[in-house]
ChimeraX commands (.cxc) that place a marker at each C-alpha (Angstrom):
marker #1 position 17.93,19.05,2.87 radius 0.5
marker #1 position 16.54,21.83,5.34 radius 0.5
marker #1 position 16.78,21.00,8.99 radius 0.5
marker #1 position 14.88,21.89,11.74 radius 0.5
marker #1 position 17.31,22.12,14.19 radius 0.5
marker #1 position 15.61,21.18,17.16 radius 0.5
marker #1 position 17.33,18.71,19.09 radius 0.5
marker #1 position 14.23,16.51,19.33 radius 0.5
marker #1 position 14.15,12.85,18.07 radius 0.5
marker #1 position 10.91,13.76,16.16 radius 0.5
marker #1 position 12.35,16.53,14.23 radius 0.5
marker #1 position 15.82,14.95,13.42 radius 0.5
marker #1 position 13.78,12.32,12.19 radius 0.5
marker #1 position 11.74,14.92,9.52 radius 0.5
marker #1 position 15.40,16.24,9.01 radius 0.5
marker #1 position 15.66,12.80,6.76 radius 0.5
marker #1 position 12.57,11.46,5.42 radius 0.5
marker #1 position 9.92,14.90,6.08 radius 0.5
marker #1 position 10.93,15.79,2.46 radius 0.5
marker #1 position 8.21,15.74,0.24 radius 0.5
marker #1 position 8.00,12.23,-1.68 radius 0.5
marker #1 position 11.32,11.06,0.70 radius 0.5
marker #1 position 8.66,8.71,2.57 radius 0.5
marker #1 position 6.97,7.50,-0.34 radius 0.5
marker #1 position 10.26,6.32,-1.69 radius 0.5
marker #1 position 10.73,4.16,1.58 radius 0.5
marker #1 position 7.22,3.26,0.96 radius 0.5
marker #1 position 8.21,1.83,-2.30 radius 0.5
marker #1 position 11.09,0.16,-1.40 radius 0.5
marker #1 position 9.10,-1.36,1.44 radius 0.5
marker #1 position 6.78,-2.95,-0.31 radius 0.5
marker #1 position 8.33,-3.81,-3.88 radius 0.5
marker #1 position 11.37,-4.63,-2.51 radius 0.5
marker #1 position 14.93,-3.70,-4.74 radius 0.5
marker #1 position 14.19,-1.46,-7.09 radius 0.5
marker #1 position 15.18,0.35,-10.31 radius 0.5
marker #1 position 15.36,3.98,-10.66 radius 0.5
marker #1 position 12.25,3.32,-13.62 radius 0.5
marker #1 position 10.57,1.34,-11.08 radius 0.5
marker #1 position 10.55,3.61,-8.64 radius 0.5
marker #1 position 8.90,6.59,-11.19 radius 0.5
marker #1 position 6.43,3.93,-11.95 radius 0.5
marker #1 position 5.59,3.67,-8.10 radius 0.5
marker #1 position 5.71,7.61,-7.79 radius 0.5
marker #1 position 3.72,8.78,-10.43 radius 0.5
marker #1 position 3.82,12.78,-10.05 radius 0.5
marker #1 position 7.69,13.33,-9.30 radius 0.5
marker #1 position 10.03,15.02,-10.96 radius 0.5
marker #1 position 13.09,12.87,-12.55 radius 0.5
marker #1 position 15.15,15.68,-11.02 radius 0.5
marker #1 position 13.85,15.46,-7.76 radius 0.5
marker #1 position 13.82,11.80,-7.34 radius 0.5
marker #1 position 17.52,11.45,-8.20 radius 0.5
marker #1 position 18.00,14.18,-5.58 radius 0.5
marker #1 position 15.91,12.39,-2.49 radius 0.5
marker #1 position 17.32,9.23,-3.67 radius 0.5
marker #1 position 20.96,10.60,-2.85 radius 0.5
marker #1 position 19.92,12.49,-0.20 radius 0.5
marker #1 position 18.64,9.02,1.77 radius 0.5
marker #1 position 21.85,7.73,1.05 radius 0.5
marker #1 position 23.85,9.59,2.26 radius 0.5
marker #1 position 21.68,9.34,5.29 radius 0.5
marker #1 position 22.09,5.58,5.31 radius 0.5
marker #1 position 18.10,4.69,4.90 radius 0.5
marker #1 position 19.06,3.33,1.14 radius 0.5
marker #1 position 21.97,1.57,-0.44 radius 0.5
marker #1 position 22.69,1.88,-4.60 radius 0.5
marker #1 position 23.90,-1.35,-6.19 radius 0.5
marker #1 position 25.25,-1.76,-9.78 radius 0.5
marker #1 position 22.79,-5.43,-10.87 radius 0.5
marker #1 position 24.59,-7.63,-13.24 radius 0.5
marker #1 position 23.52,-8.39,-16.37 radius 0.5
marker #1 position 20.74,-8.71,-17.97 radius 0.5
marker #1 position 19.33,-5.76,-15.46 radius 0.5
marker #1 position 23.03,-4.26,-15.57 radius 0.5
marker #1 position 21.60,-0.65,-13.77 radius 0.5
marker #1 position 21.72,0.88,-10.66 radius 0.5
marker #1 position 19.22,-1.13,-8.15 radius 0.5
marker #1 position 18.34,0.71,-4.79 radius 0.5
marker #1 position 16.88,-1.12,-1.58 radius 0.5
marker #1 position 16.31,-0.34,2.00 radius 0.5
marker #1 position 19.29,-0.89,4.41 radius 0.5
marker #1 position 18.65,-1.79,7.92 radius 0.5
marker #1 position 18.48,1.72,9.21 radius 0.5
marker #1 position 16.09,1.65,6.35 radius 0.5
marker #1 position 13.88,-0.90,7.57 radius 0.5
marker #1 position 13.31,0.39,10.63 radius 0.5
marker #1 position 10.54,2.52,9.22 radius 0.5
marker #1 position 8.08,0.10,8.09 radius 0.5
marker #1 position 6.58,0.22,11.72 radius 0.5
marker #1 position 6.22,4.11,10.91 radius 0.5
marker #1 position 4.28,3.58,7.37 radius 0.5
marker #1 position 2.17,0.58,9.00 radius 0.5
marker #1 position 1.12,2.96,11.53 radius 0.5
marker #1 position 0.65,6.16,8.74 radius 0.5
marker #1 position -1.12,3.17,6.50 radius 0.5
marker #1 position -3.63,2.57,9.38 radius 0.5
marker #1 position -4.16,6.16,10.79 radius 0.5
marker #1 position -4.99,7.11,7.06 radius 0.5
marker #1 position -7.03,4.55,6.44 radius 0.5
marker #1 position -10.13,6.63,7.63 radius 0.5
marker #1 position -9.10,9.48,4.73 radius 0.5
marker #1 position -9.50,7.31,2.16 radius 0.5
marker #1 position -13.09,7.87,2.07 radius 0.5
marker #1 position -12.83,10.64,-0.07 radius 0.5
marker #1 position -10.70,10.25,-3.63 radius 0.5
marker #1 position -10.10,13.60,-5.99 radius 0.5
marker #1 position -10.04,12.93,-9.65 radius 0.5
marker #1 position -7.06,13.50,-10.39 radius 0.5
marker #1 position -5.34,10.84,-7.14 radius 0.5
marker #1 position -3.25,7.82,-8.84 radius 0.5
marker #1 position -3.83,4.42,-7.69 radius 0.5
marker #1 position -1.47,1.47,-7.53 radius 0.5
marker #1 position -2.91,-1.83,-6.79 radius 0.5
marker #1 position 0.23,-2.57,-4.27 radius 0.5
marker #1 position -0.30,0.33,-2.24 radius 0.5
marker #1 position -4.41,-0.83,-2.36 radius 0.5
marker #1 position -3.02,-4.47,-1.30 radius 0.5
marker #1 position -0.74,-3.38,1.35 radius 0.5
marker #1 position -3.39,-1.41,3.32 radius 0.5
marker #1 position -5.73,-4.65,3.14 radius 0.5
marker #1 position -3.43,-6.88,4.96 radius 0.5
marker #1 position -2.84,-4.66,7.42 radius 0.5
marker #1 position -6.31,-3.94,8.38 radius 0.5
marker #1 position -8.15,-6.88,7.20 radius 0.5
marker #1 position -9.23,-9.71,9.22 radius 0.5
marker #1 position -10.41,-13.41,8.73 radius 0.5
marker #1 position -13.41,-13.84,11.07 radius 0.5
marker #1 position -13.61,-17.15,10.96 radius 0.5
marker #1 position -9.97,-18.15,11.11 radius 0.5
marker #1 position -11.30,-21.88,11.62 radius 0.5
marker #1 position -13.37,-22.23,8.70 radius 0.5
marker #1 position -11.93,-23.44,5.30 radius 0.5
marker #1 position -9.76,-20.99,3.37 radius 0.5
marker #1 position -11.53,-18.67,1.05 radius 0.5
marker #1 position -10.24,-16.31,-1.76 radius 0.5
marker #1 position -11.67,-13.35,-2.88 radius 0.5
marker #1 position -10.25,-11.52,-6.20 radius 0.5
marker #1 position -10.57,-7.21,-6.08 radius 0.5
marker #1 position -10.44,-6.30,-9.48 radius 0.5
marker #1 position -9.76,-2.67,-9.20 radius 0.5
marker #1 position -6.46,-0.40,-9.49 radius 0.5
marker #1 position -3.48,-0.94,-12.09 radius 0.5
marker #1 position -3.35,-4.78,-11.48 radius 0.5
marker #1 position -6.17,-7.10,-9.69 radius 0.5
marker #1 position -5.31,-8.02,-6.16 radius 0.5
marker #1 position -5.85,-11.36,-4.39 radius 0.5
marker #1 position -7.55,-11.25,-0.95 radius 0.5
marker #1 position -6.47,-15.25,0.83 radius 0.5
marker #1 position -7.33,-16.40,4.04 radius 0.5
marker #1 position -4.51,-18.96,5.10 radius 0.5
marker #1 position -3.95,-20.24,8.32 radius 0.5
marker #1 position -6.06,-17.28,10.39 radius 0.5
marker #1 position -4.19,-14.69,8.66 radius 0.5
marker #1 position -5.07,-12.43,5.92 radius 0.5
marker #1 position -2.75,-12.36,2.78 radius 0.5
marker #1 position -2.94,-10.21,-0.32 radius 0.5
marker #1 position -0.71,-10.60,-3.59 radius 0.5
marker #1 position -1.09,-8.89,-6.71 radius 0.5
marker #1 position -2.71,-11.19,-9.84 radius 0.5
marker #1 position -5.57,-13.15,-10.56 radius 0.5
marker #1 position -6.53,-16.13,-8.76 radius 0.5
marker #1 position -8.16,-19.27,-11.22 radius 0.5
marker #1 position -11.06,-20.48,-8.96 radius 0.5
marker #1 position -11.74,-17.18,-6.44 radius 0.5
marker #1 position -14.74,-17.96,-4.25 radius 0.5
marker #1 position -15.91,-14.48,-4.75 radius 0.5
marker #1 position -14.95,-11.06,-7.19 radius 0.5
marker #1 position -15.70,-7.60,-6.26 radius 0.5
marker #1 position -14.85,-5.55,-9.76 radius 0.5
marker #1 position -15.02,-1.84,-10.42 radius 0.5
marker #1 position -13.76,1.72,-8.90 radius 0.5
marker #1 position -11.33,1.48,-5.99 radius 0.5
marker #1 position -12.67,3.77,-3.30 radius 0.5
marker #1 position -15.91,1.77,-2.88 radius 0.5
marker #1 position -14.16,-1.16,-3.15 radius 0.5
marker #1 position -11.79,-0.21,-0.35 radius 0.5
marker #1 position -15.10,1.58,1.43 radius 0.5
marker #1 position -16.61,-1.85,1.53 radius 0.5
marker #1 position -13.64,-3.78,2.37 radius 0.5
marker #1 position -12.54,-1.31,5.11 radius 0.5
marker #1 position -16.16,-0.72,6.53 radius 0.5
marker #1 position -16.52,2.73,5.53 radius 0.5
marker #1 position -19.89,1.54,3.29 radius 0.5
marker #1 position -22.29,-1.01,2.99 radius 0.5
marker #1 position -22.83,-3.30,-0.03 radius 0.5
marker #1 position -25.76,-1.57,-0.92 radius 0.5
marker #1 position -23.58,1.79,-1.48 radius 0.5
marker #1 position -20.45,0.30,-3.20 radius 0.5
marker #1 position -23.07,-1.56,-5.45 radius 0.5
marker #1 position -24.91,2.30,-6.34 radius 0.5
marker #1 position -21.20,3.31,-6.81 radius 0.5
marker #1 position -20.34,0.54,-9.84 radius 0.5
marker #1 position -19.41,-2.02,-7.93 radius 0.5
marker #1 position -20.12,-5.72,-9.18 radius 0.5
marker #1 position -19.85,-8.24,-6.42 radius 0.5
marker #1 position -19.90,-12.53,-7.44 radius 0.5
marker #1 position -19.83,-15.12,-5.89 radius 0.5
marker #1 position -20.48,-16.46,-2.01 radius 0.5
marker #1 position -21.90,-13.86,-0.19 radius 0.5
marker #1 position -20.85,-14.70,2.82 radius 0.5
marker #1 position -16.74,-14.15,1.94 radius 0.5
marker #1 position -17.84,-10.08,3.05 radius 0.5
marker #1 position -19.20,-11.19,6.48 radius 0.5
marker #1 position -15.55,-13.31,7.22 radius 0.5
marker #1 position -13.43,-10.47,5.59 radius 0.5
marker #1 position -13.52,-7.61,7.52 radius 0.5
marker #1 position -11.21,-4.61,9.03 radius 0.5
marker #1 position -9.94,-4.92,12.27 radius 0.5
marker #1 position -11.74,-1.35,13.88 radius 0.5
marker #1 position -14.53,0.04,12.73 radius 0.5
marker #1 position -13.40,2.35,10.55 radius 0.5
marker #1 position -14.74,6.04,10.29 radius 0.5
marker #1 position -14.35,8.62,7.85 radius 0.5
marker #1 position -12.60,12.27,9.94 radius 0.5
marker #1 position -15.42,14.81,10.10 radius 0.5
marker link #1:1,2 radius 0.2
marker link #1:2,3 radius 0.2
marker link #1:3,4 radius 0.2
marker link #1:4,5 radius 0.2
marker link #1:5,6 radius 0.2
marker link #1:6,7 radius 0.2
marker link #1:7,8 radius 0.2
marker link #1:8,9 radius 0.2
marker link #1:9,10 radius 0.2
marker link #1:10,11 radius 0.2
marker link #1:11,12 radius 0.2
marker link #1:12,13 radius 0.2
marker link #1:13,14 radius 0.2
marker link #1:14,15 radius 0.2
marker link #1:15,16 radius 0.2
marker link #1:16,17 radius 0.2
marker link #1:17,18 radius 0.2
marker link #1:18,19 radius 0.2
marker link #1:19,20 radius 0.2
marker link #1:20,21 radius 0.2
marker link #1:21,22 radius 0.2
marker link #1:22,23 radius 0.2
marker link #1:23,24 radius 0.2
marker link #1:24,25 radius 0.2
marker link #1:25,26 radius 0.2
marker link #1:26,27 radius 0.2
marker link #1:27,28 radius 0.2
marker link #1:28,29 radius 0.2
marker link #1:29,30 radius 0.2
marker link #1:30,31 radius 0.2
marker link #1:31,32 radius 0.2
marker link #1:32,33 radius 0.2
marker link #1:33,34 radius 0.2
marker link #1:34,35 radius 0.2
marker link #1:35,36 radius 0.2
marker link #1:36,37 radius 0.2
marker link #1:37,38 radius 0.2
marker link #1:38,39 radius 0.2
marker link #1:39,40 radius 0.2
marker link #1:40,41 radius 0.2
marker link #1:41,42 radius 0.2
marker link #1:42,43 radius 0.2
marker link #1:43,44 radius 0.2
marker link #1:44,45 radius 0.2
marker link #1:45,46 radius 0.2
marker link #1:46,47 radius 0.2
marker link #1:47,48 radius 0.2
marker link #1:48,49 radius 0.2
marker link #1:49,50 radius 0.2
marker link #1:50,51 radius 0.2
marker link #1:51,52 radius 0.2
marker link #1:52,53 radius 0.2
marker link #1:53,54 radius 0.2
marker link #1:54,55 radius 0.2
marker link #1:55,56 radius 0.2
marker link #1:56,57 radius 0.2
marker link #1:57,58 radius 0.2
marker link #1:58,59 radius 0.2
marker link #1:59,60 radius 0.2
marker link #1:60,61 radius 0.2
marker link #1:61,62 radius 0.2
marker link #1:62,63 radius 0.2
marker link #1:63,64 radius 0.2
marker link #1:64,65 radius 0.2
marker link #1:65,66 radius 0.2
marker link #1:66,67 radius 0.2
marker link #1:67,68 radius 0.2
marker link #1:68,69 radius 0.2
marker link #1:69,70 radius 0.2
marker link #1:70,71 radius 0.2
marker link #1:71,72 radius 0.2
marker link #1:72,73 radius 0.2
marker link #1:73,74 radius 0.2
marker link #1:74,75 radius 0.2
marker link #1:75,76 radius 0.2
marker link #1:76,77 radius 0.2
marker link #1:77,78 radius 0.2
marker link #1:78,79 radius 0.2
marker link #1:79,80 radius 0.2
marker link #1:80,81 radius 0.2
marker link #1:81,82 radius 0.2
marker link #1:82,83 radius 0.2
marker link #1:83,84 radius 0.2
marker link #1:84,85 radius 0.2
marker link #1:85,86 radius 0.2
marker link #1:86,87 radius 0.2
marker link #1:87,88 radius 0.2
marker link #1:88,89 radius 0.2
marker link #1:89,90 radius 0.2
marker link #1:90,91 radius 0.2
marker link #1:91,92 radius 0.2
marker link #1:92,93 radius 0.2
marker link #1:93,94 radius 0.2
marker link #1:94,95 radius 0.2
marker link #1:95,96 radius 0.2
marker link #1:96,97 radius 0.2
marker link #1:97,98 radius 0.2
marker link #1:98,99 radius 0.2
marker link #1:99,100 radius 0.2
marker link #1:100,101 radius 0.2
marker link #1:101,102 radius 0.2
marker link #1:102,103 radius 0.2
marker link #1:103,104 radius 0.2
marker link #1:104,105 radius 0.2
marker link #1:105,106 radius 0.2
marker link #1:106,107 radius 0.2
marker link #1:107,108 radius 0.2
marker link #1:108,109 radius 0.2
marker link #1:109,110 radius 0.2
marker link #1:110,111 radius 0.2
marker link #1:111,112 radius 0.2
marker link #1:112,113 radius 0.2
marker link #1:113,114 radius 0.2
marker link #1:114,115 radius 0.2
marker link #1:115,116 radius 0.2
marker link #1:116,117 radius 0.2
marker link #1:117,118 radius 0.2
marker link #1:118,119 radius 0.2
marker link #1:119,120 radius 0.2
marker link #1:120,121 radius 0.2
marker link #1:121,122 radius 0.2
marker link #1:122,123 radius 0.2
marker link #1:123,124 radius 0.2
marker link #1:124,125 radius 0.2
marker link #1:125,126 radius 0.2
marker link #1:126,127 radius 0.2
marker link #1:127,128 radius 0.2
marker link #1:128,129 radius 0.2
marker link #1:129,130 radius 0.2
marker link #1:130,131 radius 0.2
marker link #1:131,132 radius 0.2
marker link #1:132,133 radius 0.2
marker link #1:133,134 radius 0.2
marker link #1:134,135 radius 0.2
marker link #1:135,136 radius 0.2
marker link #1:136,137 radius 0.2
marker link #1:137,138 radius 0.2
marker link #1:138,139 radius 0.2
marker link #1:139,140 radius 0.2
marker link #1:140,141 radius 0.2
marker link #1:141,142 radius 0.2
marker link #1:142,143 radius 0.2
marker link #1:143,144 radius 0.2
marker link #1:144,145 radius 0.2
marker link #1:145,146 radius 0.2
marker link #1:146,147 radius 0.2
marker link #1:147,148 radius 0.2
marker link #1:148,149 radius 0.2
marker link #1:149,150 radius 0.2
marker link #1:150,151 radius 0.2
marker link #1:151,152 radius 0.2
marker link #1:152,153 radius 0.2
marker link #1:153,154 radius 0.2
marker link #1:154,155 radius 0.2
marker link #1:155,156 radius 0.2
marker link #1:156,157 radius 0.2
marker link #1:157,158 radius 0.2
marker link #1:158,159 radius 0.2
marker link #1:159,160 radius 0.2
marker link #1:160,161 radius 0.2
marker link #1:161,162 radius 0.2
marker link #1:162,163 radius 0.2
marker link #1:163,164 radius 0.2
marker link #1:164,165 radius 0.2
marker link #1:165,166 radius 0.2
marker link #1:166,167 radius 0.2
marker link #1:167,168 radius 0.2
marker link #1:168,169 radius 0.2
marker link #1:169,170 radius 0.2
marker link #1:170,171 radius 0.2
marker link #1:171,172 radius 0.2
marker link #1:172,173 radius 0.2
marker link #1:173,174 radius 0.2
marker link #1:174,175 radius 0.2
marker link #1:175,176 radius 0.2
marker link #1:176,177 radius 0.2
marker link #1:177,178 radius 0.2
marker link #1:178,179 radius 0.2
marker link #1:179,180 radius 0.2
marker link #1:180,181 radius 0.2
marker link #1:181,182 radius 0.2
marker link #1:182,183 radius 0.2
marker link #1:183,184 radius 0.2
marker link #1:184,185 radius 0.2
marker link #1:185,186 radius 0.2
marker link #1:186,187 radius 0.2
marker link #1:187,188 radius 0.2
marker link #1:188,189 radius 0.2
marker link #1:189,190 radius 0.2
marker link #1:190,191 radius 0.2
marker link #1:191,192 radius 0.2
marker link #1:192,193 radius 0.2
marker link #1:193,194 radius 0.2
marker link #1:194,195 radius 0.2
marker link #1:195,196 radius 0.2
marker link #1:196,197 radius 0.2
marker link #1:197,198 radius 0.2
marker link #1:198,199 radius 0.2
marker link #1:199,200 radius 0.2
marker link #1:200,201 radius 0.2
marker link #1:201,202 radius 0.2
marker link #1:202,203 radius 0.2
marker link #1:203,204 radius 0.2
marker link #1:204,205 radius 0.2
marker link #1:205,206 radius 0.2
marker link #1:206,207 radius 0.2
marker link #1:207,208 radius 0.2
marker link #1:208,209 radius 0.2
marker link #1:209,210 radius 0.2
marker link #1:210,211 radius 0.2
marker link #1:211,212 radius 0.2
marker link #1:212,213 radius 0.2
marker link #1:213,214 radius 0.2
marker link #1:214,215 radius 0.2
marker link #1:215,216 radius 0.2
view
C-alpha cells in the first residue's frame, strides 16, 4: 500500500481505503453484511482473485476488517466490518448520493447488482405521502428484483419479489433508476423498455429527495 505522506486526515485516510476496489470491498461488507471470500467476488465482479486477497489483508491489518474461521456447515474464512470499519458507511452514503447524478449515463460493458441498485433507493427515495396507506412497488431489473415498501413514513427496499405489489416497473436498470431518481419522465423510461403496472399514482408518492440532475 503506497502512501501519500501528507500529514493530512484526508490523505491518511486514502493511505487505507484510496486503493482501487479497497472501498468497494467496505461497500460490500456494508451492505451484505459477513461475507465469504466467494461472496465477495460475486459482489466485485471485475477483480482479480490475486488482488482481492491482497486488499482484503491489507484492510486488516489496518483494522477496517476482521477474518473469522465459520463453523460448520460454512467451515471458511468469513470477513466483516469491525467498528473502525463501520465508521465509513457515512462516507459511502454520502459517495452513494453525490453519484447518484452520474448514473445517468451506463457503458455496456458496467455490471449491475440489484443490492447496490436497492441501497441507492433507500437512501434517496422518499414516501410523499407518509400518511397514506402503505404501498409496495416491485423493480424488476438487475441480478435479483428489488422491493420498493413504504412503512411507517420511511422508505424500505429488500431484495425479492413481493406476492400482491401495488405496482411493477420491469425492464433495463438505468431508466428504471432515471425514473425512480427523477433524472426522466415516464414517458422516456417507457421509449427506453420500460413496462410500468399497476396504480399510477405509487410514482407521484415515490420520489427522490432533491431533484436530481445529470453533471454537464
Amino acid at each position: 500500500m503506497r502512501s501519500y505522506d501528507e500529514y493530512c486526515a484526508i490523505a491518511k485516510s486514502l493511505d487505507v481505503v484510496g486503493d482501487r476496489w479497497t472501498l468497494l470491498i467496505v461497500r460490500e461488507l456494508a451492505l451484505r453484511g459477513a461475507c465469504r471470500y466467494t461472496d465477495l467476488r460475486n459482489g466485485l465482479p471485475g477483480v482479480a482473485s490475486n488482488l482481492l486477497a491482497e486488499r482484503l489483508r491489507e484492510l486488516e491489518r489496518a483494522g477496517v476488517i476482521a477474518r473469522e474461521n465459520a463453523p460448520p456447515p460454512i467451515a471458511t474464512a468469513i470477513f466483516r466490518l469491525t467498528p473502525r470499519g463501520e465508521q465509513l458507511q457515512p462516507v459511502l452514503e454520502e459517495l452513494t448520493r453525490w453519484g447518484v447524478p452520474l448514473m445517468s449515463e451506463q457503458s455496456r460493458g458496467d455490471a449491475v447488482r440489484s443490492h447496490w441498485l436497492a441501497w441507492a433507493l433507500e437512501l434517496m427515495l422518499v414516501d410523499r405521502h407518509p400518511d397514506a396507506s402503505p404501498v409496495t412497488l416491485e423493480l424488476q431489473t438487475g441480478d435479483q428484483p428489488i422491493v420498493i415498501e413504504t412503512r411507517d413514513g420511511a422508505i424500505n427496499t429488500r431484495l425479492g419479489s413481493s406476492e400482491s405489489p401495488d405496482a411493477t416497473l420491469a425492464g433495463p436498470p438505468k431508466p428504471i433508476m432515471g425514473l425512480l431518481l427523477g433524472l426522466i419522465g415516464l414517458a422516456d423510461a417507457k421509449a427506453s423498455g420500460i413496462n410500468y403496472r399497476g396504480d399510477p399514482g405509487i410514482l407521484d408518492r415515490i420520489g427522490s429527495r432533491t431533484t436530481a440532475t445529470a453533471p454537464s
